[in-house]
N, CA, C and O atoms as a GROMACS GRO file, in nm:
protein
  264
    1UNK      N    1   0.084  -0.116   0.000
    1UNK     CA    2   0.000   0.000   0.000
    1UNK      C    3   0.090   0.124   0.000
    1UNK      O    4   0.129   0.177   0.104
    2UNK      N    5   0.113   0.157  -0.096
    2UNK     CA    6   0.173   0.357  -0.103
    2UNK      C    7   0.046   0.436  -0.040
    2UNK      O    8  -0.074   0.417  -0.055
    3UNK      N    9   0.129   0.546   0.047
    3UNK     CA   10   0.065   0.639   0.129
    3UNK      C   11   0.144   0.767   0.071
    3UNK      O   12   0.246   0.750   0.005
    4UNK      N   13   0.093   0.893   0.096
    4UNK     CA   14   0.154   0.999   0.086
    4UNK      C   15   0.164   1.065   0.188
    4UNK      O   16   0.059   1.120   0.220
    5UNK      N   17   0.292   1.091   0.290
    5UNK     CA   18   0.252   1.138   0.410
    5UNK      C   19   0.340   1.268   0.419
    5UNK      O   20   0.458   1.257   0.387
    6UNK      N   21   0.287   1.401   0.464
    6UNK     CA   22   0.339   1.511   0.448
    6UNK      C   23   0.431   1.529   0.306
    6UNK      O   24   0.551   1.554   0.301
    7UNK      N   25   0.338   1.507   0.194
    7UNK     CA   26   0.470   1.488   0.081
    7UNK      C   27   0.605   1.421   0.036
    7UNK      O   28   0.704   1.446  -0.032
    8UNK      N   29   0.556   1.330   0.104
    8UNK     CA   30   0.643   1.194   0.075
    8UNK      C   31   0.564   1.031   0.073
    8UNK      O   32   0.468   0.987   0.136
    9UNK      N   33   0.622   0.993   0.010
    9UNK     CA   34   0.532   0.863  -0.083
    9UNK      C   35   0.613   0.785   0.018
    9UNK      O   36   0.727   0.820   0.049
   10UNK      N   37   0.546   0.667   0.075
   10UNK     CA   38   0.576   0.574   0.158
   10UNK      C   39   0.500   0.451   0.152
   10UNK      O   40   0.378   0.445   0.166
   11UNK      N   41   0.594   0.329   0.124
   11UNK     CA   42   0.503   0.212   0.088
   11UNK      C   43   0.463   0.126   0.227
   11UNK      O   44   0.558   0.104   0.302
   12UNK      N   45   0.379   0.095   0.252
   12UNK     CA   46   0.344   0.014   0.359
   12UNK      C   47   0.293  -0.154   0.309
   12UNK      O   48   0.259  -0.167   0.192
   13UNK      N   49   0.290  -0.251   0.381
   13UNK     CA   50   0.284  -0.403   0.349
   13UNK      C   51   0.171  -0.438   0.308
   13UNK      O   52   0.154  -0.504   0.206
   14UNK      N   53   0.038  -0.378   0.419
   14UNK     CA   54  -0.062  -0.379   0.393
   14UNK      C   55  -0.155  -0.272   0.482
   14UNK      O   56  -0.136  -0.215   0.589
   15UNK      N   57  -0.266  -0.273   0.386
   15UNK     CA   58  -0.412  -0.149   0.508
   15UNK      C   59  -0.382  -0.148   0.623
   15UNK      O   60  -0.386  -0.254   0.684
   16UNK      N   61  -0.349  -0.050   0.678
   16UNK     CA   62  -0.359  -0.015   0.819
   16UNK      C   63  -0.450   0.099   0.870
   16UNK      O   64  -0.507   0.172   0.789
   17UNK      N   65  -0.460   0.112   0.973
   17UNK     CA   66  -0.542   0.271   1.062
   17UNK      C   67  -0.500   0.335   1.024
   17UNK      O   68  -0.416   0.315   0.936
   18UNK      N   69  -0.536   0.458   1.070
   18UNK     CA   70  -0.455   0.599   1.087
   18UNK      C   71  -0.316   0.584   1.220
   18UNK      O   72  -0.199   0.623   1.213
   19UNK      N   73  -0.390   0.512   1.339
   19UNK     CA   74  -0.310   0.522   1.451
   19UNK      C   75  -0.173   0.404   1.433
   19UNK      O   76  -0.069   0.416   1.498
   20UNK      N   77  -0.197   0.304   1.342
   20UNK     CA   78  -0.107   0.204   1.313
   20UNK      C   79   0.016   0.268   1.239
   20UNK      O   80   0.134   0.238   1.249
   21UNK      N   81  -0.048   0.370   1.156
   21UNK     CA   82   0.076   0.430   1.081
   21UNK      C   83   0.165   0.511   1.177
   21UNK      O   84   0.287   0.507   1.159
   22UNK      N   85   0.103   0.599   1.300
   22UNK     CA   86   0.153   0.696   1.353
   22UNK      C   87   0.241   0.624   1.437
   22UNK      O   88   0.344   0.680   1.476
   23UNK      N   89   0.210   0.477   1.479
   23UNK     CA   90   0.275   0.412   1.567
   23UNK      C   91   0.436   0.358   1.515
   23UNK      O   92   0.548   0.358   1.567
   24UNK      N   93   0.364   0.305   1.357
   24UNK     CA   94   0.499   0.221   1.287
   24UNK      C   95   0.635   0.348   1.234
   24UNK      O   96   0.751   0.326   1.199
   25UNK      N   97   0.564   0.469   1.246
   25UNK     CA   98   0.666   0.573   1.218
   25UNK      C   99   0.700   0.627   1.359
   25UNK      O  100   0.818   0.661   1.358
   26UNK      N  101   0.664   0.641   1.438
   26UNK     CA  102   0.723   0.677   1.584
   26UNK      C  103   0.688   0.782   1.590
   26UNK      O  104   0.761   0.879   1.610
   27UNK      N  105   0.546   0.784   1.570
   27UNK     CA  106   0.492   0.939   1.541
   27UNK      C  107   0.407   0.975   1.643
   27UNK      O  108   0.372   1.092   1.656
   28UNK      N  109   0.346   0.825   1.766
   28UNK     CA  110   0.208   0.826   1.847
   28UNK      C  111   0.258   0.966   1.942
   28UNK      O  112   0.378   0.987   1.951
   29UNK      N  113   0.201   1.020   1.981
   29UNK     CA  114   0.177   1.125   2.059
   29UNK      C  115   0.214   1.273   2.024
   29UNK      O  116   0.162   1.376   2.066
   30UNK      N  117   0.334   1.256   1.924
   30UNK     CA  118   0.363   1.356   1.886
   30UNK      C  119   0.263   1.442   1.752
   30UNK      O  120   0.304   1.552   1.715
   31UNK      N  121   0.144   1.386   1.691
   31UNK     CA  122   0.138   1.451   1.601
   31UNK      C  123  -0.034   1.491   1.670
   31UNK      O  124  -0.113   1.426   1.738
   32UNK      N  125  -0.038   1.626   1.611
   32UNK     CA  126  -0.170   1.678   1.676
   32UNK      C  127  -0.339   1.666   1.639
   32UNK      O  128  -0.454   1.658   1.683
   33UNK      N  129  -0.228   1.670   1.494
   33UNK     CA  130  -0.394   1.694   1.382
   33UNK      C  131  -0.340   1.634   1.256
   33UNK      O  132  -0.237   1.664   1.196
   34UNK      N  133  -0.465   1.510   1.218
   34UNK     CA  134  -0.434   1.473   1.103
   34UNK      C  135  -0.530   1.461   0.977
   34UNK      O  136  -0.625   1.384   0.992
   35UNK      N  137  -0.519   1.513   0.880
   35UNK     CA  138  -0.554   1.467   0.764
   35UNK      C  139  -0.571   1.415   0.648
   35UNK      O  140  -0.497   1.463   0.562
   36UNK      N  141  -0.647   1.328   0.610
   36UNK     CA  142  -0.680   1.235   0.491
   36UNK      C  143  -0.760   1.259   0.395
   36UNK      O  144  -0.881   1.245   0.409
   37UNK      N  145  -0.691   1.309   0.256
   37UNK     CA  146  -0.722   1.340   0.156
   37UNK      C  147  -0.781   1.497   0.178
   37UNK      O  148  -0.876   1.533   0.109
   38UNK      N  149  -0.717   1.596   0.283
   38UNK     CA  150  -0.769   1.712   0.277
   38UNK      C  151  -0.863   1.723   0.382
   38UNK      O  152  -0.872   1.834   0.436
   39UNK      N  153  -0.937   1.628   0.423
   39UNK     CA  154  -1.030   1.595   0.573
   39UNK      C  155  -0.958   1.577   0.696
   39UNK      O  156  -0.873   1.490   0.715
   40UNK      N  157  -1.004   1.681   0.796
   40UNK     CA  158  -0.977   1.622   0.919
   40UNK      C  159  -0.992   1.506   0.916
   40UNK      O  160  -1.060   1.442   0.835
   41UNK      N  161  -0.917   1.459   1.025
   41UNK     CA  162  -0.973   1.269   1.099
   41UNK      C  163  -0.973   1.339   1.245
   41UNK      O  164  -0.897   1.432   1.272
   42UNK      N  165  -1.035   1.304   1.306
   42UNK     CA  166  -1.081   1.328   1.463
   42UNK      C  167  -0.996   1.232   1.545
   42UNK      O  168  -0.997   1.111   1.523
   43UNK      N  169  -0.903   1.301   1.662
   43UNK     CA  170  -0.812   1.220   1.717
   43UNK      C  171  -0.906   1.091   1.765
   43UNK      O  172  -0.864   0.977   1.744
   44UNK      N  173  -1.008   1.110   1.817
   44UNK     CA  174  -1.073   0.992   1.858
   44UNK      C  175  -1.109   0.861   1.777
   44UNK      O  176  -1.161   0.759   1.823
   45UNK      N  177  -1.063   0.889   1.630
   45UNK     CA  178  -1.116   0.850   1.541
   45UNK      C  179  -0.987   0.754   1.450
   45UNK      O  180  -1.009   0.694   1.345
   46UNK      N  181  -0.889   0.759   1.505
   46UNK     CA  182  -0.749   0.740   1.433
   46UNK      C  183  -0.767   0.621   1.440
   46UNK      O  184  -0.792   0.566   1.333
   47UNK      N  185  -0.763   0.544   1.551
   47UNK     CA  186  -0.750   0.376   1.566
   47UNK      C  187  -0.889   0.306   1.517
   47UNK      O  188  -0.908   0.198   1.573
   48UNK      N  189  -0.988   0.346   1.425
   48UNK     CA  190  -1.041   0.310   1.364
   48UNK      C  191  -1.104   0.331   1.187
   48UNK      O  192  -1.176   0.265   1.113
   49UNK      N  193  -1.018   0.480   1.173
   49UNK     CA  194  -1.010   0.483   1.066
   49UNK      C  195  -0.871   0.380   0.992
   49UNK      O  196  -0.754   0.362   1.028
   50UNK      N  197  -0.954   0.328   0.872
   50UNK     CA  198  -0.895   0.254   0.756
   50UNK      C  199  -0.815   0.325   0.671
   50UNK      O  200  -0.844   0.441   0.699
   51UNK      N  201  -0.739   0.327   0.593
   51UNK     CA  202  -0.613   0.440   0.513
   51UNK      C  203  -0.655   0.315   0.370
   51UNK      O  204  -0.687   0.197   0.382
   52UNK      N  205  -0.638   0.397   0.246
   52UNK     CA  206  -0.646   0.291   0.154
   52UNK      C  207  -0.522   0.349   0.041
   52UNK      O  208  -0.457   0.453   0.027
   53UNK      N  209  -0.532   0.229  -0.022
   53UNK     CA  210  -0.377   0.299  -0.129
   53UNK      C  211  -0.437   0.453  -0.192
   53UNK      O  212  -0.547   0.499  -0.219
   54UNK      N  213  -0.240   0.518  -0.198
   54UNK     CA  214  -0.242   0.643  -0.278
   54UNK      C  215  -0.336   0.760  -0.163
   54UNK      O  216  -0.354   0.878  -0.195
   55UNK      N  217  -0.388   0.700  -0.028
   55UNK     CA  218  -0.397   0.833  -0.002
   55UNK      C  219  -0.327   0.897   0.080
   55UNK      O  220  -0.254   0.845   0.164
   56UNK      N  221  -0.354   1.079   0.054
   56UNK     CA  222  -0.285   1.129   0.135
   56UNK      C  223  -0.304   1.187   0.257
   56UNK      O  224  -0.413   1.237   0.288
   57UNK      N  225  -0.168   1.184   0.361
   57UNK     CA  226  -0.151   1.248   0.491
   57UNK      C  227  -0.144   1.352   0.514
   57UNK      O  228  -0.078   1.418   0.435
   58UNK      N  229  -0.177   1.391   0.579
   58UNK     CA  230  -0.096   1.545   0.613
   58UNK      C  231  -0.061   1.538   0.808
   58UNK      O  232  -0.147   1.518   0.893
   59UNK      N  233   0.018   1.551   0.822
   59UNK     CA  234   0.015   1.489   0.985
   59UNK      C  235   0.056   1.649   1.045
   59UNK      O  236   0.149   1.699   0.981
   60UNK      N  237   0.019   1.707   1.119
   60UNK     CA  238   0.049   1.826   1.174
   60UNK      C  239   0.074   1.826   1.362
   60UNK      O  240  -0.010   1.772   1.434
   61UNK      N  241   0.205   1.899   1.424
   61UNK     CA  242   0.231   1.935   1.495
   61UNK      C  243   0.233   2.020   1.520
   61UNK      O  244   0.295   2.089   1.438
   62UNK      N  245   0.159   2.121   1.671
   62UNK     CA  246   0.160   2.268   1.660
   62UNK      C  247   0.302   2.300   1.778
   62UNK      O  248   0.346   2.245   1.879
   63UNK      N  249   0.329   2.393   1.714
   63UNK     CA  250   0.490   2.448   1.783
   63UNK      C  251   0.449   2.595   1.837
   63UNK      O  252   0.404   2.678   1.759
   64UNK      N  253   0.468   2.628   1.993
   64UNK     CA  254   0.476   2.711   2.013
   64UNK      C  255   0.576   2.845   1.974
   64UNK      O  256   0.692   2.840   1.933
   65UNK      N  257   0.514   2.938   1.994
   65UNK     CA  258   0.667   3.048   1.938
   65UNK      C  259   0.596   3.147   1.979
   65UNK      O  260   0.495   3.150   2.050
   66UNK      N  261   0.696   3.283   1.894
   66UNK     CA  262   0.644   3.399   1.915
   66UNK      C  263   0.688   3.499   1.855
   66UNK      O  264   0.638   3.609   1.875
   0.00000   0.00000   0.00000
């Protein structure tokens, strides 16, 4: 399964979650807000949303500053 995640193409073995991906990249806790194909996904919603080939991520972290 190819994914596109923040603009980069990444092949995976097979369908996974949303939260399976965040896990197999070492991404769980750190990422805030994610979207699929341009849609929010609702954090509550990660470990049961399905990901299917070719789509895309957008995984967002918010950084404080000033």
């Amino acid at each position: 399964m190819k994914l596109i995640i923040n603009g980069e193409s990444k092949e995976f073995e097979e369908a996974k979650t949303l939260q399976n991906i965040l896990n197999e990249l070492s991404l769980d806790g750190k990422v805030m807000a994610a979207a699929v194909n341009m849609e929010i996904v609702k954090q509550n919603n990660w470990s049961t949303y399905t990901l299917k080939d070719n789509d895309k991520l957008e995984l967002l972290d918010f950084v404080a500053g000033g």
